[in-house]
C-alpha positions in Angstrom: 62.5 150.4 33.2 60.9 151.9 36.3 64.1 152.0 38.9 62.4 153.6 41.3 59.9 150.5 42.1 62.8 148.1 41.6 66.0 146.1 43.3 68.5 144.9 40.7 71.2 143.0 42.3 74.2 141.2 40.9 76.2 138.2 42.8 79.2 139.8 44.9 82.5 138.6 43.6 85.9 138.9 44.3 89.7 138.8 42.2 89.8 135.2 44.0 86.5 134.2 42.9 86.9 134.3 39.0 83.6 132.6 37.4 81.8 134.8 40.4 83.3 137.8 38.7 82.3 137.1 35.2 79.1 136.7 36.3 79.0 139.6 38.1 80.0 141.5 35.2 77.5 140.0 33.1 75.0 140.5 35.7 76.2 144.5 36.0 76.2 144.7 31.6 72.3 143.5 31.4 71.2 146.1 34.4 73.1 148.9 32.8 71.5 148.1 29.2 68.3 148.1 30.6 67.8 150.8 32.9 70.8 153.5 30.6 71.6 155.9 33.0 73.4 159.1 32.7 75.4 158.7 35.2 77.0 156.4 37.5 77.9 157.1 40.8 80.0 154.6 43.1 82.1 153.9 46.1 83.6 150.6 45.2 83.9 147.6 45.8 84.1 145.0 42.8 80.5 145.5 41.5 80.9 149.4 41.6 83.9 148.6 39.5 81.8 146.9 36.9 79.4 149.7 37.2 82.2 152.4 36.4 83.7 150.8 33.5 80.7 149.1 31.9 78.7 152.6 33.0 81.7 154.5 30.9 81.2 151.9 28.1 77.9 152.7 27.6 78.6 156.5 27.7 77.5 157.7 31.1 79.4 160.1 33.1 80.9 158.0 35.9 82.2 159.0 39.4 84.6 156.9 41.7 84.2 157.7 45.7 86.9 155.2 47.3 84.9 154.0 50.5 85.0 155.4 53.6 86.0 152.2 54.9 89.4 152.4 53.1 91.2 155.5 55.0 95.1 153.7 54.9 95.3 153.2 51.1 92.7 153.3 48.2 91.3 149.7 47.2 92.4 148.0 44.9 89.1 149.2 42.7 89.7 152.6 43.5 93.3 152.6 42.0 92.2 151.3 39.1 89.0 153.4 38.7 91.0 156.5 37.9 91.6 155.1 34.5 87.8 155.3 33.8 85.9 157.9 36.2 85.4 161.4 35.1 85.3 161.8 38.6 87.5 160.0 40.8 87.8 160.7 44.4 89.2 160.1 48.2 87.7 160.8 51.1 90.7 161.2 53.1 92.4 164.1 52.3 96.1 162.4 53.0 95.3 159.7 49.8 94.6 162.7 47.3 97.0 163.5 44.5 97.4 166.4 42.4 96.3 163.4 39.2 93.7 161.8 41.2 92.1 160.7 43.4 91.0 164.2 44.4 89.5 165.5 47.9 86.3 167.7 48.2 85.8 167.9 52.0 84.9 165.3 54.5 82.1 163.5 54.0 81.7 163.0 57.9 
């Protein structure tokens, strides 16, 4: 598959929204199988979490960046992405932990 000439989406979903999240996942599992990258890189969100852990799944390397947005507390993705990123990382240096998620500089 050519991504560079190509869009693949997959329906936003939510923990309250449970059919929308299967879908989503099943959505996420046919884009990954067809395009098999190497690597995975996200910042969240429910359908970045599908991307880490089917990504992982299918043996790419996969990196976690917890949004920007979410400078209080990690998501609730990005406390559960630790379990599954190579990579997992904060990008607020007061969220980091000596076990993850780790801090690499500001991003802004």
């Amino acid at each position: 598959m050519d991504v560079d000439s190509q869009l693949l989406t997959v329906t936003d979903a939510n923990m309250n929204a449970k059919l929308l999240l299967l879908t989503m996942f099943f959505q996420m599992f046919r884009h990954l199988m067809a395009v098999r990258p190497d690597l995975v890189i996200t910042t969240g969100a429910a359908p970045g979490f599908a991307a880490l852990t089917l990504g992982r799944m299918l043996g790419a390397k996969v990196i976690w960046i917890d949004s920007i947005a979410n400078s209080e507390e990690m998501s609730s993705s990005g406390k559960q992405a630790g379990r599954f990123a190579h990579l997992w990382l904060t990008q607020w240096q007061h969220l980091s932990r000596p076990e993850g998620p780790h801090y690499f500089g500001a991003v802004l």
